[in-house]
N, C-alpha and C positions, 0 to 999 in steps of 0.2 A: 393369438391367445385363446386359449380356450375355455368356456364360460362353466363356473360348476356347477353342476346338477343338481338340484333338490334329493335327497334321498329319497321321497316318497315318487318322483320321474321314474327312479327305477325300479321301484314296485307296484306304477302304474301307469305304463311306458303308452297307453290309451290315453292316456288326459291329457288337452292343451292348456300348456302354463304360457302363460303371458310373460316379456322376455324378464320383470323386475325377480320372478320366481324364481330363474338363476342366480338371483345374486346369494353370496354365502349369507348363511343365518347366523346370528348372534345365539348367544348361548339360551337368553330368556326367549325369545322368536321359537326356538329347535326345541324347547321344554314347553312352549306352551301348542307347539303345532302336534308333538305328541302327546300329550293330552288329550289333543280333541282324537288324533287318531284313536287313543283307548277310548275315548266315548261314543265314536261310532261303531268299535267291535266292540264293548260293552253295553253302551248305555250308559245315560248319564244316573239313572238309577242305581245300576249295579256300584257305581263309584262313591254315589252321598249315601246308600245305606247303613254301610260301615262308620261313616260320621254321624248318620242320625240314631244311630243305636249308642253310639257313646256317649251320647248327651241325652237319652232321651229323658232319664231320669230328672235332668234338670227343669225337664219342661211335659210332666206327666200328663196324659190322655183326662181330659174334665169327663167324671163320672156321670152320665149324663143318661143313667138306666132308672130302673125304679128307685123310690124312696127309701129308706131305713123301714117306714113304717111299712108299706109294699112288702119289699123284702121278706118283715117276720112273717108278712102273713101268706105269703107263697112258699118260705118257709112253713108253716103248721102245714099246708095244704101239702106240701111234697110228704111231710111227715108219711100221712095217713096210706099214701103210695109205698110207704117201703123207703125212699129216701132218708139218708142220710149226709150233711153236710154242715158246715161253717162256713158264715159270710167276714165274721170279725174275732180279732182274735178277743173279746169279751164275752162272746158266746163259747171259744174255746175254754178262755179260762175257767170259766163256769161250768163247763159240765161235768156230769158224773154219769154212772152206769144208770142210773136210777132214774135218768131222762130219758131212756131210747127207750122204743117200742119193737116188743119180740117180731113185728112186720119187721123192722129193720135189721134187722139180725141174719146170715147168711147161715145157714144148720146143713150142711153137703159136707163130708171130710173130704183132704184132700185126696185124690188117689194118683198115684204116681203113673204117669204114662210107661207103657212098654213098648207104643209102633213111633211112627217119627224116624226123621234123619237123625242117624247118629255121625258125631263127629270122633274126634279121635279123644274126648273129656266125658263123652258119652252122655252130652247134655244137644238139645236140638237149636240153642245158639239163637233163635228167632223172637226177638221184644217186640211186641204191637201196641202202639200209643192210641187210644182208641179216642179223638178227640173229633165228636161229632155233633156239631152244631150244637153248644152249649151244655149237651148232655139232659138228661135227667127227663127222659122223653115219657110219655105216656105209655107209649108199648114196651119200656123196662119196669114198667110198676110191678107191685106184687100182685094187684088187682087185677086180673086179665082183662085186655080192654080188645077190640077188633084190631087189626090194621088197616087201612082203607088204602094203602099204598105203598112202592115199594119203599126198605127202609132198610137200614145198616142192617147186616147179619154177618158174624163173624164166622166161616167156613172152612175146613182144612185144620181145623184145633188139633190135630195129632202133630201140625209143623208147629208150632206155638211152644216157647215157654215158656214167655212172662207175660201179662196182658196187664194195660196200664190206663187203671182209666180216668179220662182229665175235663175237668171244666173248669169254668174262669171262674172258680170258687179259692177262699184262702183254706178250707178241709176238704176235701173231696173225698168219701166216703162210696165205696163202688155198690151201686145198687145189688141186693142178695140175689136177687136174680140171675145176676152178670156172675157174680161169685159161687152161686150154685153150679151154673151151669159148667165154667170154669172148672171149678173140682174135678167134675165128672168127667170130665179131659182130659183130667193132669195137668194143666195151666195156672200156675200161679197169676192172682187176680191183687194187685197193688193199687193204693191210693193214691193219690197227688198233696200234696204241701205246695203253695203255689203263689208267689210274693211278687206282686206284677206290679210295674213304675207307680201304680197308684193305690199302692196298698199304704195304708196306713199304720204305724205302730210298730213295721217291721224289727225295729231294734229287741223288741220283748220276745222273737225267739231266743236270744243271746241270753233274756237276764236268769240269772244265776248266784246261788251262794257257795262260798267255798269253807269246806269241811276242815275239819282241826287236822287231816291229814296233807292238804293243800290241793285233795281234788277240787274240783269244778264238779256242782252238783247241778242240773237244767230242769226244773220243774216243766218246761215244756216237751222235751223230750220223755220223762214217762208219761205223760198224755198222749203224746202220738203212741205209743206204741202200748199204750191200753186201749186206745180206740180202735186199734188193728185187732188185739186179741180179743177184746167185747163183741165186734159187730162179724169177725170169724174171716177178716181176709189177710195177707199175706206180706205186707210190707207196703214200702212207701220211697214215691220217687218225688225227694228234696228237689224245685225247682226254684229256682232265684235269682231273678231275673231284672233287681234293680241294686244298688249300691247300699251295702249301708251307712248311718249315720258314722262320722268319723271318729265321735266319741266312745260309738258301742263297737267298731271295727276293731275287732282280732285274729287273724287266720286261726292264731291260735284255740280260739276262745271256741270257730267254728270248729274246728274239728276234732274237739273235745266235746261238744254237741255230739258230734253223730257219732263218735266213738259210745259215748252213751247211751242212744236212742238205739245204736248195733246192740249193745248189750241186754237192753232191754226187751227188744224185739225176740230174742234169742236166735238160734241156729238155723230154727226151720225155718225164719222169716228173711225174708229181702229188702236191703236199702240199696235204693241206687241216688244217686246224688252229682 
């Protein structure tokens, strides 16, 4: 009689199995030995990631950075730089044009690039997510400051044409700097929208009234997209990255949002979402 082989014998005809290794595997034994096989050409990381991203929401990152009070006040001080952003959405809902300072304001028109790869749409096809150590550095002020070392520079902007720039803010308003400079390129320069496991309030993108014709009207979507056309940049990349409340969930609901915030933005602006 002759004894069966382990499958894995014959995909590693090098290793001595001890004689109980022939014996046949049960079906739990053969599913859990390949398992471990995938976790040694994967990782056992690469295998829990996709489970800890599905739940992470349930068990959100403790905020454990500066204060609220902190905050506004590194808020005022980014102000005086040129910055502009949102930590909550009660700073969002409260603003108006009549808060930001002309520093904060991007004044470069766009100019439409003419070198670059062209494709067969005749667009050059290349988005850059510019997400650089929490953003909002000194050397992007409006204030010319030294550099004392080397430090992100975006190169090669005739390949470019969308540039996105992101920080673990729930507004992220792209420095006029980054947006001047952009223009001068031909580069569209986009904000971030940005709702991460531990944002608070997330349902109040969604709230909305509906009109005697039975649209869905989004008071927060014309805010995004008067704060694109006030501070002079170019759209905005919807990111959203925890579940919402199951109360305020409607696929529908969302995409009657961005059908709106598209609308509002107009033609020359970009959503990506």
């Amino acid at each position: 009689m002759h004894a069966k082989t382990c499958p894995c014998r014959q995909r590693h005809p090098d290793r001595r199995y001890f004689p109980q290794q022939f014996a046949p595997l049960s079906p739990y034994t053969h599913h859990l030995h390949h398992q471990s096989d995938m976790a040694n050409l994967l990782g056992w990381k690469d295998i829990l990631r996709p489970i800890r991203d599905g739940y992470r929401h349930l068990f959100p990152t403790p905020d454990t950075g500066p204060t609220p009070e902190e905050r506004r006040h590194q808020r005022a001080l980014d102000r005086l730089k040129g910055f502009a952003y949102f930590d909550t959405f009660e700073q969002l809902e409260s603003w108006i044009e009549a808060d930001s300072d002309p520093l904060q304001r991007a004044n470069t028109p766009f100019l439409r690039a003419t070198g670059g790869v062209q494709t067969e749409d005749h667009k050059t096809g290349v988005l850059l997510i510019h997400d650089y150590s929490g953003n909002y550095h000194d050397y992007e002020s409006v204030q010319a400051v030294g550099v004392d070392k080397e430090l992100y520079s975006c190169e090669y902007l005739q390949f470019v044409e969308t540039f996105v720039y992101f920080s673990h803010k729930l507004v992220c308003v792209p420095p006029p700097t980054w947006t001047n400079t952009l223009h001068r390129n031909g580069v569209e320069a986009l904000g971030t929208f940005l709702i991460e496991p531990q944002t608070e309030g997330s349902e109040r993108l969604l709230n909305h009234t509906i009109e005697e014709s039975g649209d869905l009207n989004f008071p927060m979507a014309k805010k995004l997209a008067s704060i694109a056309i006030h501070f002079g940049f170019d759209g905005w990349l919807i990111n959203i990255e925890k579940p919402f409340p199951s109360d305020a969930w409607d696929p529908e609901v969302l995409e009657a949002f961005l059908r709106q915030l598209k609308a509002e933005l107009g033609v020359d602006k970009r959503l990506i979402w």
